[in-house]
Structures are given as C-alpha cells and as structure tokens.
N, C-alpha and C positions, 0 to 999 in steps of 0.2 A: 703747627703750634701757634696761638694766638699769644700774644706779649702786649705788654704797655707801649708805645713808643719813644724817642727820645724826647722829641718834640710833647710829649706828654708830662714829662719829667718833671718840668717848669715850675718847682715852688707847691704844682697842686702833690708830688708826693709827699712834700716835709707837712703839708697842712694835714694831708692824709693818715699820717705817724699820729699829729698830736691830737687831731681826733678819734683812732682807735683809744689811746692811752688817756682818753676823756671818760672813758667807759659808756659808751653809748649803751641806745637800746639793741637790745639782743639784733635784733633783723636790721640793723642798719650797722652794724659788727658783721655782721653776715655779710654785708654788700662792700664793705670796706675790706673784708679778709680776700674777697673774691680779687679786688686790684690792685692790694699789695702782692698776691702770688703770683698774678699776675707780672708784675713789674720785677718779678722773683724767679722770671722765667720758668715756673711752673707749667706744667703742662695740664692742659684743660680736664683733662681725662681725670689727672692726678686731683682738682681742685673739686671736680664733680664727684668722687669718691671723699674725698677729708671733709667737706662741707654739707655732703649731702644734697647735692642741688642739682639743675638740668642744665643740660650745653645753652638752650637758650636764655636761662639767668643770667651765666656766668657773661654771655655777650652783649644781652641790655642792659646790664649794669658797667661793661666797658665801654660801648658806647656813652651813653648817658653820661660817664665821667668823664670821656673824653670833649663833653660840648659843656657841660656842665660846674664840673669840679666836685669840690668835696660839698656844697651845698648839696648837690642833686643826690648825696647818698642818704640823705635824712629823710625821714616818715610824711614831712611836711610837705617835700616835693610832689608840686604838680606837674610831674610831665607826661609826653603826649599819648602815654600806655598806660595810665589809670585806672584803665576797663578793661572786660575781659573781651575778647574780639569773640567773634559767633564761631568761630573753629576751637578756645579753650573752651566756652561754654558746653558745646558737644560733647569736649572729652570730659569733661567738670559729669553731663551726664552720666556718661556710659560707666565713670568712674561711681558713682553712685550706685551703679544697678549691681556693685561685685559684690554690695552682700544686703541684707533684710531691714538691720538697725543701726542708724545715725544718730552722734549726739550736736550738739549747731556747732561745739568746739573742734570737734572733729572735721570739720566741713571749714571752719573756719582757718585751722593751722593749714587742711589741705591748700585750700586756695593761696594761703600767705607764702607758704613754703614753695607751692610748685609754679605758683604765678608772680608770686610776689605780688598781693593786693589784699589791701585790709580797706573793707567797706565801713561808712560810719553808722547805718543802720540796718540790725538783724531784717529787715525787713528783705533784703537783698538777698540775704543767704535762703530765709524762707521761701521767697519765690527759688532759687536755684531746688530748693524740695518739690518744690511742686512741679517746677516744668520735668520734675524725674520722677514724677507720678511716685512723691514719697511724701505719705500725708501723718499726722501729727497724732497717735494715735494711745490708746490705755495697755499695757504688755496686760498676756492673759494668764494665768496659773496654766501650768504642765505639772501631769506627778509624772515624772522622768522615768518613774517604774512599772505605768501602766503598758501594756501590749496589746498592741491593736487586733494582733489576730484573737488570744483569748478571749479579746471583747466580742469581737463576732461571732467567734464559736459559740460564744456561751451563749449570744443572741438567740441563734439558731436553734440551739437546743429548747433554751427557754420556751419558742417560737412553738418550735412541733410540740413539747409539753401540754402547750397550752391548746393548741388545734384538736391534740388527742382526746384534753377533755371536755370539748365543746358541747359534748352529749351533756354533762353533769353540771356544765356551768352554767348552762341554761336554763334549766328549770330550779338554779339556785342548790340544787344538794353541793355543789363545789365551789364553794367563794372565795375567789381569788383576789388578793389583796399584794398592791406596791406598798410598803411601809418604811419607813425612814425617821428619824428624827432633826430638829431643828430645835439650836439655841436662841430665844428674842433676847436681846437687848435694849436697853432703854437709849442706849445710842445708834440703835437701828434706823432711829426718827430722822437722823439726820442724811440730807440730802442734797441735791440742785435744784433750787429755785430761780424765777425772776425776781428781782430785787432791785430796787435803786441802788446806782453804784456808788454815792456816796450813804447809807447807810450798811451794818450789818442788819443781819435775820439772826436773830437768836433765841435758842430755842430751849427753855426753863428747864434742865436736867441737873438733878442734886447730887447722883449717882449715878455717871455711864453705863458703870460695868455692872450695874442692875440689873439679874437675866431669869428667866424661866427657861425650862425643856420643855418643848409639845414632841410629842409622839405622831404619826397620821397616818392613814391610811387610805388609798385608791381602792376603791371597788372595784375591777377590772371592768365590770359587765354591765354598772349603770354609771359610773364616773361618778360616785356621790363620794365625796373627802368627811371623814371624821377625824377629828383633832383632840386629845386629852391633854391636861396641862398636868405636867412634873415637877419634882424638884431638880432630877437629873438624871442625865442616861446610862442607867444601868442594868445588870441582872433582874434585881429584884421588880423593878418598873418595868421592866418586858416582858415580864411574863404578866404583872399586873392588866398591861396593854392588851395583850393577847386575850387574855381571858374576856376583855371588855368585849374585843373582838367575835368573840366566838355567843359572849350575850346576847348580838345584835344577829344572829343569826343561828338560834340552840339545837336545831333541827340537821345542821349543812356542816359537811366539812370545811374546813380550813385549810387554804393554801397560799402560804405567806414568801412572798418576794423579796428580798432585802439585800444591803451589802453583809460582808463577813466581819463585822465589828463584835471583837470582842464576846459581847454579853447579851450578843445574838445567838452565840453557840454555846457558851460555858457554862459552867457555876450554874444557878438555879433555873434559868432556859433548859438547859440541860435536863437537870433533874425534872421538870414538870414534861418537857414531852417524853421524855423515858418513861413517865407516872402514867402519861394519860393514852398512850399510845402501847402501849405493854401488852402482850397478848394479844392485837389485833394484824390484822394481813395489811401491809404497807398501803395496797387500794384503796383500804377502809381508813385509814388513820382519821381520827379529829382532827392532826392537824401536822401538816406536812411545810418543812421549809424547804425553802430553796435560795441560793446565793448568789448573788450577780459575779460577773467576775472583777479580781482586784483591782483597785487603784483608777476609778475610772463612773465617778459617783452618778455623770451623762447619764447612763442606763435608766436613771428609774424616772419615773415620769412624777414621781413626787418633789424632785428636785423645782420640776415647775411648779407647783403649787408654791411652796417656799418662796419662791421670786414674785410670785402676784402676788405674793400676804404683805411681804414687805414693801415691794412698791407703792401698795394701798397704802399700808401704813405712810409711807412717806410723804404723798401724795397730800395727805390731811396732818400733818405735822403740825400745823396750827392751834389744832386739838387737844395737840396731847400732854397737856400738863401738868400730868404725873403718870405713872409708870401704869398703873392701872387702865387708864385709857387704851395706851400703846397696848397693853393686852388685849382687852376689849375688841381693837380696832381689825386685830390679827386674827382674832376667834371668829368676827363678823364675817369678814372674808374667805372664809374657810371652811368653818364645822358646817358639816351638811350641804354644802355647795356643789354641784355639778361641774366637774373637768372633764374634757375632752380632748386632752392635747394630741396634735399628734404626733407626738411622743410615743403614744400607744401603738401607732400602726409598726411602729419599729419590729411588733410583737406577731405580726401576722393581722391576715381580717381578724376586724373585732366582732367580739358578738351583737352589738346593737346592731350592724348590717345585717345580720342575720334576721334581725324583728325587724328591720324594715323592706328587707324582702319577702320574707313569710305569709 
C-alpha cells in the first residue's frame, strides 16, 4: 500500500486542503483527491475504484507532489511527462481500433483521464486519428430494415427473369424498363465549390423548397433514359407514365421494374393494369410489373441516373438563376441520354453483348 510520507507532510498538505476547498478545475481536484487519500492511508486499489483512474496516475501524481508540491497539481504545470511516451501512444492506438466511430471529444477526455494530458492544439489528437488509420469521413444512410439476403434473392430471380426473355427483348416485342422517380429541388444547386476563402459563393434562390417530380425510365437493352416532368408522385401520374411508356413502343410489351412504393401497386395502377391486361394469358400481358425487394433503393440502376443529373446540375450552378434553368439543366442531362452503368450487369449479361457478338 502506497501512502504520503511523513516527511511529505510539511505544510504542502495544509496548502493541499486550501486548494481543494478553492474549487479548482475538475482534473486538477482529480489530482489533489488522489494525495489527500492518499495521506488518508487509503489504499490504491480503493483510490482507482472511487476516482476512476489507473495505478500509474495515482503514482505520478504522488511522485510529482512529492518533488513538487501543490503547484505541480495544476494544469499549468510543465513537468517532465507532458507527452505521451511511444508505449501510451500504442495503446492510445489499439484503443482506437475497439470500435468504428470517434468523436475528437471522446479521444480527448480518453487521453486526459487515462494519461493525464491535455494538448493545446486538435491538431495533435487528429494526427493520433490518422496514425490509427481513422480518417475524417461523411456517415452513410442505412434503412436498418433492409435484408441483405432478400436483396439477392430477388437479384437473382430478377436475373434469370430477364435471361429467360432474352428471346423477346431482342427484337424489342419485350421492353424492359428500370423506372423510379426523383424530386428536384431548387436547392439541389447547391454544392462544393473552389472559392476564395475570404469571400462566400452564393447562389440566387427565392424559394429552396421549390420542387418538380420527374418520373424515368432505363431501357434495359439500349440504355436510352426518358424523363417526364410532374407535379408529384402518385397513382394517377403512374399510370399517366406508363402509358407514355407504352407510346414509345405501341407494337411491344411492357416490363416495368420498380420499388414497391405505394402508387406503384394501388388505387389507379391498379385498376388500369387489371383494365388492360384482363383476359389475356400472363406471357402476353401489355404490361407486366415486377418489384425490387424492400428497403434497399441500390437495386435500380436509375438511382444512377439521378446522381449524374444532379451533379450536372451542380456542377454549373452558376447558371441557374431561377428555377427554370435548374429544370432545364436536369432534363438536358437526362431525357434521351445513353446509360450504361454497370449497375446493370448486377442483372446478368446484358443484351448489347449479345449485338456485339452476333
């Protein structure tokens, strides 16, 4: 059991008393509670449980007050342990690597509490990130609901769906289309630029939440995107779509890929493919859906489309001052364009391999 000594006694513990009851700052009450219990014949074990701290705090801060005094308990003190030696910094790592996500305050109380060291610039603690290969990074959306396996499964199936009718998709009788919707906003403009750092970039918007619905739709088999503009995504507008759909092709069946949103299955969807598909044999339908599986929007390769519209758009941001542009800008990029992502191969061989082996 470590204890104060007598020869310790000397006046620095009365100054010791009247500097706790000064109300210091929290961690230097911490270092002062450590050599009163000290002097209190407490035992270390007991002092590392009540305070929370490690055997070797508890004994550089007895040292240290025994050459020191009550000066060397205060924040100001420089003495010859300052820094972290190359054996805390190790464990400072390995301690880093016990889970994913850090915040600097958390990095920060760790070092103060377990080392007792407070650096004057974050720059210190940020190098302690990086030598633990922990870099500064955007968190990503998760729907906590989506299942990895249904995702595949349904890949799969989708996969051989579509191989089966490689006969029909060919020569165009079966056109198969990814379709999705996207809201623009007129604060979609806004992005990361280069900019002087003493001025702002600002960018003329009267109304953010200024928005349109576009509809779109992947061709499976030549990658050409059509885009229609709405008021908003609903029943009555998806079947409006659909029907657009089936104009550009009056000859071919229809086979539409989508998530399971609402006013893709109900209410007037509903009732028009019940209308138009009534009496014929499932093979023949005009127009056949099919649904991705839940919670997992990855799947469709129109989701990339969507991110190159708006990057375009951002991109030229300079442009767009007023809301009509940013439309424009998004339709340019878009209706009638050629994708390719491979995205698609998610899906099995595509059919243009197929014309360019033929």
């Amino acid at each position: 059991m470590q204890m104060i000594s007598t020869s310790e006694e000397s006046g620095d513990l009365k100054d010791l008393e009247d500097f706790i009851r000064s109300n210091p700052h929290p961690q230097e009450l911490k270092r002062s509670l450590v050599i009163q219990m000290l002097s209190e014949q407490i035992p270390i074990s007991k002092i590392m449980k009540i305070l929370g701290v490690s055997e070797s705090f508890v004994l550089k801060w007895k040292n240290i007050f025994a050459l020191d005094g009550v000066e060397a308990l205060k924040l100001q003190y420089a003495g010859s342990e300052g820094y972290l030696s190359q054996k805390q910094q190790e464990e400072i790592h390995q301690f880093l690597q016990s889970k994913s996500a850090w915040t600097l305050d958390e990095l920060k109380y760790h070092v103060l509490v377990t080392y007792d060291v407070i650096y004057q610039s974050d720059q210190s603690y940020h190098n302690m990130f990086h030598e633990a290969k922990i870099s500064w990074k955007k968190t990503q959306k998760k729907n906590p609901k989506k299942d990895p396996e249904k995702v595949e499964e349904r890949r799969v199936e989708i996969k051989d769906l579509l191989e089966k009718c490689t006969d029909s998709i060919m020569p165009e009788k079966l056109v198969v289309w990814f379709v999705d919707e996207c809201h623009l906003l007129w604060g979609d403009v806004l992005g990361y630029v280069w900019g002087k750092q003493s001025e702002r970039l600002e960018v003329p918007i009267t109304n953010e939440r200024e928005r349109v619905t576009y509809y779109g739709a992947l061709n499976y088999l030549t990658g050409k995107f059509v885009v229609q503009q709405y008021d908003a995504g609903n029943s009555a507008n998806t079947v409006e779509f659909v029907k657009y759909l089936r104009s550009l092709f009056p000859e071919s069946r229809h086979l539409i890929i989508w998530d399971g949103a609402s006013y893709h299955k109900y209410k007037e969807m509903a009732d028009y493919l019940k209308d138009i598909n009534q009496g014929i044999e499932k093979e023949n339908w005009p127009v056949t859906c099919e649904l991705f599986a839940p919670h997992d929007p990855d799947q469709n390769p129109v989701e990339d489309v969507w991110l190159k519209a708006k990057s375009f758009v951002r991109k030229y941001w300079m442009l767009c001052s007023n809301f009509k542009v940013v439309q424009w800008l998004f339709e340019f990029v878009t209706h009638n364009e050629i994708f390719r992502f491979p995205k698609l191969e998610m899906y099995g061989n595509h059919p243009w391999e197929y014309n360019q082996t033929s």
